[in-house]
C-alpha positions in Angstrom: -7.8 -0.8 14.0 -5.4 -2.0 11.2 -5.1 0.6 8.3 -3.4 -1.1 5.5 -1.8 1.4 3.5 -0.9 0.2 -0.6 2.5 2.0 -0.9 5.0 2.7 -3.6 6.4 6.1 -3.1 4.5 8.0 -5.6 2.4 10.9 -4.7 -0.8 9.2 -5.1 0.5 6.9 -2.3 1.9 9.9 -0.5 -1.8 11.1 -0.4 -3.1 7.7 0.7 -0.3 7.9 3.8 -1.5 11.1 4.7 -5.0 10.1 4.9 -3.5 7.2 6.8 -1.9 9.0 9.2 -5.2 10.8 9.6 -7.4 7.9 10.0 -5.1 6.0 12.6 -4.4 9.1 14.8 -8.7 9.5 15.0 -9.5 5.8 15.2 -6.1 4.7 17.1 -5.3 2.7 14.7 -1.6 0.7 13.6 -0.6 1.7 10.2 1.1 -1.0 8.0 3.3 0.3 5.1 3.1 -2.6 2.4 5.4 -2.3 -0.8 4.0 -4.7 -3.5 6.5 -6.2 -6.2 6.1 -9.1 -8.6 9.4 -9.7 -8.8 12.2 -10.1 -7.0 15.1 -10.9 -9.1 19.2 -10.2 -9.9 17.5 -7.7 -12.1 15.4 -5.7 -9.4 17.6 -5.0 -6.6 18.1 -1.5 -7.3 14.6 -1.5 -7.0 14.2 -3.4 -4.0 16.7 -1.1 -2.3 14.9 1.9 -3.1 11.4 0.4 -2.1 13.5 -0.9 1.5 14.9 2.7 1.9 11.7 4.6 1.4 10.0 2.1 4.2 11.9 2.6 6.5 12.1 6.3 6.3 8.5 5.9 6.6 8.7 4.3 9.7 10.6 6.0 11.4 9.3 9.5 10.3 5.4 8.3 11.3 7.4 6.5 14.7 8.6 9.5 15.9 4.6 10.8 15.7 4.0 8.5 18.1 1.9 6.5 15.4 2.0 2.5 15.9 3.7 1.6 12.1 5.1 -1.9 10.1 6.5 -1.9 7.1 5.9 -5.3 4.5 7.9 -5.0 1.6 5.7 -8.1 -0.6 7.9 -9.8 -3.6 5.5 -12.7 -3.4 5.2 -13.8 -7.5 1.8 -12.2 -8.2 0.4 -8.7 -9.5 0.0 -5.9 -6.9 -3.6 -5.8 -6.5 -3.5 -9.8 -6.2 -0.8 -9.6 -3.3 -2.2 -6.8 -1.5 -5.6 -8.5 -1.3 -4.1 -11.8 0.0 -2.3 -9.8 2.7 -5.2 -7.7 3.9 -6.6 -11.2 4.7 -3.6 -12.2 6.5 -3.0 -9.5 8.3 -6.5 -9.0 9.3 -6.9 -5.5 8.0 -9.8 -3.0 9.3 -9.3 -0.8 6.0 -7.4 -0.4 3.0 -6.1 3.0 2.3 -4.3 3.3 -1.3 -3.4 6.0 -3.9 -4.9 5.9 -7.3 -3.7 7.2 -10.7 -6.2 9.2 -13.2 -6.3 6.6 -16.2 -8.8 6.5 -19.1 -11.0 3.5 -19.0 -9.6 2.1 -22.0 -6.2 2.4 -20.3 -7.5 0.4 -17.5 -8.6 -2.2 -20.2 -5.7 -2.6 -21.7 -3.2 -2.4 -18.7 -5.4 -3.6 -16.2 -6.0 -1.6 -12.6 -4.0 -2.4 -9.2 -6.9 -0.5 -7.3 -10.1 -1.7 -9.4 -8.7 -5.5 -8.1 -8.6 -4.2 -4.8 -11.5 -2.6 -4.6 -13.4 -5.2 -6.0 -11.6 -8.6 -4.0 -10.9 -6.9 -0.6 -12.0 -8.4 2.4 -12.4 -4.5 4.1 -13.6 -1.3 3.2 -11.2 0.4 1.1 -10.6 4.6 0.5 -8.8 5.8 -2.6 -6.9 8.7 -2.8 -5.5 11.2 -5.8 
């Protein structure tokens, strides 16, 4: 089973991962870490650094588990909730697993929603967590 987890370091995502972590260990599944950016410019490498750093502690922290665990960092021109869609379907995922952020429904209007895209284009079943 491949659990696709929507990462980005915040606690939302740190509650998806440790749903993750729960779902692969009971279904022996392979976790896979995926860092979504739009960008990947002069101007976001700061960004990009932190975003590398924070996989691969990841990785290594849920490796020495035992857990099975990739790491994607995505800086593929297009939204989050585009991206992460496209590489569920690539990577053949079993299940998406992502964090979600309490948002008004006109905030959602007007900013759009990385998880209502998901949830609505994904080829899988996928959990959100607060």
């Amino acid at each position: 089973m491949k659990i696709l987890v929507a990462f980005e370091g915040s606690n939302a995502a740190n509650a998806a991962l440790e749903l993750a972590v729960k779902h692969a260990r009971a279904f022996d599944g392979q976790l896979v870490l995926a860092w979504s950016m739009a960008k990947g410019g002069e101007d976001e490498q700061e960004t990009i650094q932190h975003a590398e750093k924070k996989l691969a502690y990841w990785k290594g922290h849920l490796e020495q588990q035992g857990l099975d665990c990739q790491t994607h960092l995505l800086i593929r021109g297009v939204e989050a909730g585009e991206d992460l869609v496209r590489f569920a379907v690539e990577l053949e995922a079993d299940e998406i697993i992502m964090g979600v952020r309490r948002r008004s429904k006109v905030g959602k209007l007007l900013f759009g929603s990385t998880a209502q895209y998901v949830i609505l284009n994904a080829p899988c079943p996928v959990v959100t967590v607060r």
